[in-house]
PyMOL commands that place a pseudoatom at each C-alpha (Angstrom):
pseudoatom trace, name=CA, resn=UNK, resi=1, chain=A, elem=C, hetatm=0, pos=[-102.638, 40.188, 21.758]
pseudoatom trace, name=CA, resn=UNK, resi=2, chain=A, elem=C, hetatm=0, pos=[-99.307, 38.100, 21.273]
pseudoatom trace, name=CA, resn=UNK, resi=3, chain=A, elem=C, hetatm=0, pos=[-100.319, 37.097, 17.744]
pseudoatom trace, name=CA, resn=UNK, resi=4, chain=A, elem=C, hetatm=0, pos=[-101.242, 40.481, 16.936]
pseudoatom trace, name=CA, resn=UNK, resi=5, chain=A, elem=C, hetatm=0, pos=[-97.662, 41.655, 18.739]
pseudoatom trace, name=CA, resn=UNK, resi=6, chain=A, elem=C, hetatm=0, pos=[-96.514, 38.703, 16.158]
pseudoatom trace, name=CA, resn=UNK, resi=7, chain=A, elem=C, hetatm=0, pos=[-98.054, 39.958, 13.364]
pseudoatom trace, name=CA, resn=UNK, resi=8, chain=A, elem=C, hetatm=0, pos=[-96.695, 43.351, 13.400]
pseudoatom trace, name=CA, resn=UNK, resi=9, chain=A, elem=C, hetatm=0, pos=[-92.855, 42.440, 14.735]
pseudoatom trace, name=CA, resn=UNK, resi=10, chain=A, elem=C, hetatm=0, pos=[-93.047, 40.049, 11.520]
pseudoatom trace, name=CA, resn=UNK, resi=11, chain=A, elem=C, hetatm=0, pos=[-93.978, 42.850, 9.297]
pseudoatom trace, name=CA, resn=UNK, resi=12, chain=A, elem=C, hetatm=0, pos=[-91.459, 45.061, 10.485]
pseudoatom trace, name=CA, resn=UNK, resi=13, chain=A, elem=C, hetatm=0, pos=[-88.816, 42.557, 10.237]
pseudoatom trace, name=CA, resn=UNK, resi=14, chain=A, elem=C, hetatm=0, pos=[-89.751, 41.535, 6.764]
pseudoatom trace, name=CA, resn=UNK, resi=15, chain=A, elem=C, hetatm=0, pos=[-90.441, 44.970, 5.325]
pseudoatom trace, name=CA, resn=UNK, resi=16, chain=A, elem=C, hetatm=0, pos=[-87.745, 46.557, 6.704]
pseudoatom trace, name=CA, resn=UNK, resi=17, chain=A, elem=C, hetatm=0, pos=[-85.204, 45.760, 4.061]
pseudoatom trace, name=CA, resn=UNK, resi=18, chain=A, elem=C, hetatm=0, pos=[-87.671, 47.869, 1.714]
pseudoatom trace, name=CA, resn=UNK, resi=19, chain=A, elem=C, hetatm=0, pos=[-87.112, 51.142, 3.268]
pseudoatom trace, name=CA, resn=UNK, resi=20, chain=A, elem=C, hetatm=0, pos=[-84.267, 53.021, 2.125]
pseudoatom trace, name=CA, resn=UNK, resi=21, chain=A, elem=C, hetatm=0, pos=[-81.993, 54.816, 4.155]
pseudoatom trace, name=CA, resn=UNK, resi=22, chain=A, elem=C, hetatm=0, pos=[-78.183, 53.812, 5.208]
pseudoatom trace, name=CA, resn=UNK, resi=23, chain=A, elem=C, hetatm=0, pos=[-77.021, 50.205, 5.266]
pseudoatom trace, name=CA, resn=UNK, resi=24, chain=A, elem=C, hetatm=0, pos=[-75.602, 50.467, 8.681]
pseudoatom trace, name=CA, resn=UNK, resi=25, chain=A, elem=C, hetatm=0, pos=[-78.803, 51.778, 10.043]
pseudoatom trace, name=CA, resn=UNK, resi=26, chain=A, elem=C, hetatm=0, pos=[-80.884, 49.168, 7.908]
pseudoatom trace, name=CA, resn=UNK, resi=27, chain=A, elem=C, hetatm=0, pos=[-78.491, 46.465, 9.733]
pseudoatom trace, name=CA, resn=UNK, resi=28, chain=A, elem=C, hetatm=0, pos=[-79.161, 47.426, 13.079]
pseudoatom trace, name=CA, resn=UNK, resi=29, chain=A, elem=C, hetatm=0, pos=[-82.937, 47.900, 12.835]
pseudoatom trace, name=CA, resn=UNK, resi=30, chain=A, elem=C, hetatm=0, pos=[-83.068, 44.615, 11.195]
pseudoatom trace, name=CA, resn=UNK, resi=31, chain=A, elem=C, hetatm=0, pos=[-80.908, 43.087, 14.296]
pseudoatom trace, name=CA, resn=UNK, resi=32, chain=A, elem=C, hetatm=0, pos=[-83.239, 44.686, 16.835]
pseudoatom trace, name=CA, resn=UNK, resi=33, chain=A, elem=C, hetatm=0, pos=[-86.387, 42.812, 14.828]
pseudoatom trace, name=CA, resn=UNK, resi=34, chain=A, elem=C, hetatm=0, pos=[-84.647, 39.704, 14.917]
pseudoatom trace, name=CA, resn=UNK, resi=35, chain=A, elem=C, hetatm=0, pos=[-83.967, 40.350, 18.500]
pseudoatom trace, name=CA, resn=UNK, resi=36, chain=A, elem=C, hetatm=0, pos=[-87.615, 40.922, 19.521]
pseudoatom trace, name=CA, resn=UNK, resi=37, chain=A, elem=C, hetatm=0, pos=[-89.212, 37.817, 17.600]
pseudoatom trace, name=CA, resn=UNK, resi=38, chain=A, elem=C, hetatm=0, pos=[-86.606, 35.780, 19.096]
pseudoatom trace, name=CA, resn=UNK, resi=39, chain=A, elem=C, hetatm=0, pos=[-87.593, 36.991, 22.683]
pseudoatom trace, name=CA, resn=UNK, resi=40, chain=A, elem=C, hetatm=0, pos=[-91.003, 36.645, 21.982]
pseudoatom trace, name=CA, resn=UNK, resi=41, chain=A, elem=C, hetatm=0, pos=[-90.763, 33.309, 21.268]
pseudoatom trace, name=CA, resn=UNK, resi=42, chain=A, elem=C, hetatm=0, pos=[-89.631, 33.070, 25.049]
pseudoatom trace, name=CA, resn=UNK, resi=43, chain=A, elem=C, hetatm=0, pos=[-85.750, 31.863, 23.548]
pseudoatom trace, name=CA, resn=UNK, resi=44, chain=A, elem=C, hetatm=0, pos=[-82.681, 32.785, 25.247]
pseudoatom trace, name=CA, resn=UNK, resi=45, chain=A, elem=C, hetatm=0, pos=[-80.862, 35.609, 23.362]
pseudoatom trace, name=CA, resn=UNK, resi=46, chain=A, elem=C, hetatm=0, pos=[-79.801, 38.621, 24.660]
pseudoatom trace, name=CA, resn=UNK, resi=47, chain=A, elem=C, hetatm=0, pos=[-78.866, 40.989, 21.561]
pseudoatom trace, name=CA, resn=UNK, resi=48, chain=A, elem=C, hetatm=0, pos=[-78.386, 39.879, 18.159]
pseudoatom trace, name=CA, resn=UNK, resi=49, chain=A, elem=C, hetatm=0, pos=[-74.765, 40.083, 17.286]
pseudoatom trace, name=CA, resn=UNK, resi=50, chain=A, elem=C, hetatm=0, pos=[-74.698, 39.217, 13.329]
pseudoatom trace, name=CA, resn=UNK, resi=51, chain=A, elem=C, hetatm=0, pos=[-77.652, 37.391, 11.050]
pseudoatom trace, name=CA, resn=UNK, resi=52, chain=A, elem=C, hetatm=0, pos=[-76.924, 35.718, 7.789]
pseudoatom trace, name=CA, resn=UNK, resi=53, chain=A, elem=C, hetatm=0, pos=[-80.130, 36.772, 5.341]
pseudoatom trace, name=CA, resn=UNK, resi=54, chain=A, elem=C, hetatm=0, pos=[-80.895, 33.431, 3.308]
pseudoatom trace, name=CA, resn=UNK, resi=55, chain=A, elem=C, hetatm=0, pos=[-83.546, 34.542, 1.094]
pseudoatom trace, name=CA, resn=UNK, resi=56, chain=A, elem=C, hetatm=0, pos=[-86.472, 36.628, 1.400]
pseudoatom trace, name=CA, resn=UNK, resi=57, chain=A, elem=C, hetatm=0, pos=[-88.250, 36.702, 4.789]
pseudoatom trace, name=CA, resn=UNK, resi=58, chain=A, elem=C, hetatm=0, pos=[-85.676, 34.143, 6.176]
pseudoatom trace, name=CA, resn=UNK, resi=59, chain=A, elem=C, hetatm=0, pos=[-82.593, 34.456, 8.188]
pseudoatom trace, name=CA, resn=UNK, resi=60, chain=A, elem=C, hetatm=0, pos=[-79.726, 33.181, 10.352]
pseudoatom trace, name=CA, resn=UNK, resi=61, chain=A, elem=C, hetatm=0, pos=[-79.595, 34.927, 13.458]
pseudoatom trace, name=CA, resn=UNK, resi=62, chain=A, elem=C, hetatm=0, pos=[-76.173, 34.771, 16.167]
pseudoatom trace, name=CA, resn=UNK, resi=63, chain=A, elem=C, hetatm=0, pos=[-76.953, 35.750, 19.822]
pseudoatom trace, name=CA, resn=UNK, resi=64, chain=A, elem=C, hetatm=0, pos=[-74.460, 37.379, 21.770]
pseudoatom trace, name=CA, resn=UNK, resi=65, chain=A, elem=C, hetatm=0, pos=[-74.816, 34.256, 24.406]
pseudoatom trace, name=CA, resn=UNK, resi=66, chain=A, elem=C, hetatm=0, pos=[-73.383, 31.907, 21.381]
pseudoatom trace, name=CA, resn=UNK, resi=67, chain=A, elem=C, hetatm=0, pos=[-77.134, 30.449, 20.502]
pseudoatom trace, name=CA, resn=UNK, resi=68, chain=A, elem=C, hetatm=0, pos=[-77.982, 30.818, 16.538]
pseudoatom trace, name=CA, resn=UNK, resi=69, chain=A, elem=C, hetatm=0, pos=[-81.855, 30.640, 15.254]
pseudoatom trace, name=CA, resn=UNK, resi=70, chain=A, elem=C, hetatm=0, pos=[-83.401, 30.058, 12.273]
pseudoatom trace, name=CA, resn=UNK, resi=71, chain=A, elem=C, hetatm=0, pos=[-86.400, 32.837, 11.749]
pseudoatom trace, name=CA, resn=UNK, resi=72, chain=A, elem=C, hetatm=0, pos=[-88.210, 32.850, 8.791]
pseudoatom trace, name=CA, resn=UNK, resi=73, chain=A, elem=C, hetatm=0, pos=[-91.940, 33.081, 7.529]
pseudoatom trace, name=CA, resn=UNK, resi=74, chain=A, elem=C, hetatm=0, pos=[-94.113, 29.570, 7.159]
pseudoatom trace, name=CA, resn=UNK, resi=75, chain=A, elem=C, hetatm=0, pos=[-97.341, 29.997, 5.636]
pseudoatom trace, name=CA, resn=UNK, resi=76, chain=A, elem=C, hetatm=0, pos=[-97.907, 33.261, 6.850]
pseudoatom trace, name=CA, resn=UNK, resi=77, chain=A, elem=C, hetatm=0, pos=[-96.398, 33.086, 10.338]
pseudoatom trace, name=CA, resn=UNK, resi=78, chain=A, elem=C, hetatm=0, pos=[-92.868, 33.677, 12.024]
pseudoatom trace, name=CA, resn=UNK, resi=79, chain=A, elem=C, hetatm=0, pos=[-91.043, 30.531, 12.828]
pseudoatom trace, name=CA, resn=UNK, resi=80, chain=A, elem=C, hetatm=0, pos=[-88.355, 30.686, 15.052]
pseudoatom trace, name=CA, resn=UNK, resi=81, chain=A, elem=C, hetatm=0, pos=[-85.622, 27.431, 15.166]
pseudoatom trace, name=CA, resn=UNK, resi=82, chain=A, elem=C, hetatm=0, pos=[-82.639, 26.636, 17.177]
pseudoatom trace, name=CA, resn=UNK, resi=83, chain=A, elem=C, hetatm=0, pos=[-79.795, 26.246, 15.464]
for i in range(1, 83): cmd.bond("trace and resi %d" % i, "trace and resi %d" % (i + 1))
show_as sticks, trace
zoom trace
């Protein structure tokens, strides 16, 4: 169940920046994906406050508690490194 919870979290984080609509919204759904596959991961968070995109499928996430993660894909699955 997790990996399938996974699997579908790291679509929706990944093919969100396809779907068109306003950047602003675009921004936040793509803070509330980073959000969940951090806290999935079982790493302290609380709401993403601002991510840094550094190519495709891989970004620079800042927490609202200070803590920055590394979340990106790696042969196929979401990776998710402190910072």
């Amino acid at each position: 169940m997790l990996k399938r919870t996974l699997a579908a979290l790291a679509v929706a984080l990944f093919v969100a920046p396809l779907t068109f609509g306003s950047a602003s919204a675009q921004d936040a759904k793509t803070k509330k994906d980073l959000q969940s596959v951090i806290l999935l991961q079982g790493l302290p968070c609380g709401s993403v406050k601002s991510y840094e995109k550094k190519g495709e499928n891989d970004y620079i996430a800042t927490c609202e508690n200070g803590k920055r993660y590394h979340v990106f894909v790696d042969q196929g699955r979401v990776q998710v490194v402190a910072q």
